[in-house]
C-alpha positions as CSV (number, residue, x, y, z in Angstrom):
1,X,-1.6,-15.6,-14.5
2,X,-4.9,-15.3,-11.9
3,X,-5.0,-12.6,-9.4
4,X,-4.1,-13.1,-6.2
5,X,-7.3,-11.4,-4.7
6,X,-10.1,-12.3,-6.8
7,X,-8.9,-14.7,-9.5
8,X,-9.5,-13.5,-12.7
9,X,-6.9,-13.1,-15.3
10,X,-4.5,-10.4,-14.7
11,X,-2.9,-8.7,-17.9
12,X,1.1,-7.1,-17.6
13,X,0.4,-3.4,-16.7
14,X,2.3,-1.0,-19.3
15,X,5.6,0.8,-18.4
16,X,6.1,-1.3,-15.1
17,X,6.9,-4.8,-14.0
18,X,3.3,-5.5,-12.3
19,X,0.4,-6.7,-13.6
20,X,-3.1,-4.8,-13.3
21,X,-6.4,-7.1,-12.1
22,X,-9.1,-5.3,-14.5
23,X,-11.7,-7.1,-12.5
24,X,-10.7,-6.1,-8.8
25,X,-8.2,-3.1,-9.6
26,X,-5.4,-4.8,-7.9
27,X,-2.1,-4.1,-8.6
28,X,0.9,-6.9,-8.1
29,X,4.1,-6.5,-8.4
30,X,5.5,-10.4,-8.8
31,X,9.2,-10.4,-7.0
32,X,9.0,-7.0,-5.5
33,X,10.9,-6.4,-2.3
34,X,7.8,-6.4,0.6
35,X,8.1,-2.8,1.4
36,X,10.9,-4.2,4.0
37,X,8.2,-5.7,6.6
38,X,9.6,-8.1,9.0
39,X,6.3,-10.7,10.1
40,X,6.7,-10.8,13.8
41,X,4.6,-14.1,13.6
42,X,3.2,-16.5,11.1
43,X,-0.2,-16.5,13.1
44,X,-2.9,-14.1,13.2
45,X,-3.4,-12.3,16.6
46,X,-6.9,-13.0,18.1
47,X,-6.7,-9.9,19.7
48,X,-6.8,-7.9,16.3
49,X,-8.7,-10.8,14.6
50,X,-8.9,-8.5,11.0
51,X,-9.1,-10.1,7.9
52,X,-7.4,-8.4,4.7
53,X,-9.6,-6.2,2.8
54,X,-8.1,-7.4,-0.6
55,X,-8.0,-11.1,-0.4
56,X,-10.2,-11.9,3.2
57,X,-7.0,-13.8,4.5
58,X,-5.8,-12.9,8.8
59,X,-3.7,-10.4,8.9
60,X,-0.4,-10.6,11.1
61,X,1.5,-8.6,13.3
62,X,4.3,-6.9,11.5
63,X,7.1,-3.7,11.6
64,X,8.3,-1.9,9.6
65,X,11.7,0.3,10.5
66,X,10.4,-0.4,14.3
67,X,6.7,1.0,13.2
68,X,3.8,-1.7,14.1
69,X,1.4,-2.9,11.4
70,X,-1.0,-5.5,10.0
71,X,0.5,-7.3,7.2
72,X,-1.1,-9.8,4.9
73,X,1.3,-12.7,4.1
74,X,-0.8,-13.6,0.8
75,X,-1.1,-10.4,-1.2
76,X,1.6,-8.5,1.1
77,X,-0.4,-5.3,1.8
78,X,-0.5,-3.0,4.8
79,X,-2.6,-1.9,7.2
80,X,-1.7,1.2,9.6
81,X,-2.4,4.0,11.7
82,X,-2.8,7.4,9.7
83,X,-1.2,9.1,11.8
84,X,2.2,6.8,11.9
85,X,2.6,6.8,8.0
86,X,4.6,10.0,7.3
87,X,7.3,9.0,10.2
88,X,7.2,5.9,8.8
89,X,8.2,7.6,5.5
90,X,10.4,9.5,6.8
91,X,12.7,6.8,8.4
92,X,12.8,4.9,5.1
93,X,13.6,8.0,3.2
94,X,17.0,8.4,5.2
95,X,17.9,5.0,3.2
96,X,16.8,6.4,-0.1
97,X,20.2,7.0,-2.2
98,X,18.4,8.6,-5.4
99,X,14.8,9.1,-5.9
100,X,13.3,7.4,-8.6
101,X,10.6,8.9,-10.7
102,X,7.4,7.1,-11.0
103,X,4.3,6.4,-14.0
104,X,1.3,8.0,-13.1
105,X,-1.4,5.5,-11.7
106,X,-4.6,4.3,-13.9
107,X,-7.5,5.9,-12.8
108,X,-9.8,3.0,-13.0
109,X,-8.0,2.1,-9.7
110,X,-10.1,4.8,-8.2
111,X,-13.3,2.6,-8.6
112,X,-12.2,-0.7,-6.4
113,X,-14.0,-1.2,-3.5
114,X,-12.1,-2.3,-0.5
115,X,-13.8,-2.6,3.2
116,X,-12.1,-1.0,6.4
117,X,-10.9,-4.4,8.5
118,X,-11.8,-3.1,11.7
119,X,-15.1,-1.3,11.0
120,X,-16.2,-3.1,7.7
121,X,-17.2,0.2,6.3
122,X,-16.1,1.1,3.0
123,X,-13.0,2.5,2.5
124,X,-12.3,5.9,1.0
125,X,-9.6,5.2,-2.3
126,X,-8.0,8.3,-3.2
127,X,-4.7,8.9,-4.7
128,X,-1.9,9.6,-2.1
129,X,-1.9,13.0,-1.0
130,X,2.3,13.0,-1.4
131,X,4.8,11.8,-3.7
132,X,4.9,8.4,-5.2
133,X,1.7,8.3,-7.3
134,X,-0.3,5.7,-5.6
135,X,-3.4,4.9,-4.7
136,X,-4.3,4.4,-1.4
137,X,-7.4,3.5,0.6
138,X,-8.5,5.2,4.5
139,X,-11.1,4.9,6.6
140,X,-11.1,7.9,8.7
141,X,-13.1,6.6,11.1
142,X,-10.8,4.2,12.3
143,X,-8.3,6.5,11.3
144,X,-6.5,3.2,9.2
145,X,-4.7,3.6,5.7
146,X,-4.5,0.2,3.3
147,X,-1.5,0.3,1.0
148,X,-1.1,-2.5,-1.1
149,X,2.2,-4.1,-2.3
150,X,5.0,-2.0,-3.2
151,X,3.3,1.7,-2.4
152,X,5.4,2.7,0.4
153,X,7.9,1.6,-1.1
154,X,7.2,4.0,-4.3
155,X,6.3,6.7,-2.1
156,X,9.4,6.6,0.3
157,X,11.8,6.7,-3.1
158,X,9.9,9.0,-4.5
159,X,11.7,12.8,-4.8
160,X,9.8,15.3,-2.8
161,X,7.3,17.4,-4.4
162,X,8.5,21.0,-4.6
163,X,6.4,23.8,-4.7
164,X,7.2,27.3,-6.6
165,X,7.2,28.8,-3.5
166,X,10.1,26.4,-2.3
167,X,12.6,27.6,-5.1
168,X,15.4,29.5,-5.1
169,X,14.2,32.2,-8.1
């Protein structure tokens, strides 16, 4: 199997159901729900005229529980507003039944390279700073978050990280 993005050969990726690009970084996830996006149109909008910082292909207008994004049809990431992530996490938690717990992300995802679509700056990959143990890429900027197939979905069912100074001693 050939990635998506850059075409090389993409191997399985251990304890999951996705495979791992170890040219590009990328991580698919062959079959996976799309993070519930509904397209609101097949073709790009001139207006935002920004082209996917995984695999270069127009971005379309999508939501997600009512929230507006950038969605690429072709490798099925999403582009956002910071500041409109954690509501947007929020409203998909309320459909969450049980949490599930997650594998730990490979580090070597930390050294892709991935260009901001509106400012063509490089953009900053970090590990989330919540649950879900993703890998995510910002421009702060443009004040834009990249998260590539699957990750909101792993970081809205994951369970909330609890502190000690949350418990009940």
């Amino acid at each position: 199997m050939n990635c998506p993005a850059c075409g090389a050969e993409i191997m399985p990726k251990p304890d999951t159901e996705g495979y791992r690009c170890d040219y590009c970084h990328q991580v698919f996830y062959p079959g996976e729900e799309d993070d519930g996006v509904e397209v609101l149109g097949d073709q790009p909008d001139p207006a935002t005229s920004r082209a996917c910082p995984v695999c270069n292909q127009p971005l379309v207008q999508a939501t997600v529980a009512k929230t507006p994004l950038l969605f690429c049809t072709q490798c099925h990431g999403l582009l956002m507003r910071m500041g409109e992530l954690l509501d947007l996490i929020d409203a998909l938690r309320t459909a969450v039944d049980k949490p599930a717990v997650q594998t730990a992300p490979e580090r070597g995802d930390l050294k892709r390279t991935v260009q901001c679509p509106q400012c063509r700056r490089r953009m900053d990959t970090h590990f989330y700073a919540g649950p879900g143990n993703v890998i995510v890429d910002s421009c702060g900027d443009c004040f834009l978050i990249w998260l590539d197939r699957g990750e909101l979905t792993r970081i809205a069912h994951a369970p909330d990280e609890v502190g000690p100074e949350d418990h009940d001693w």
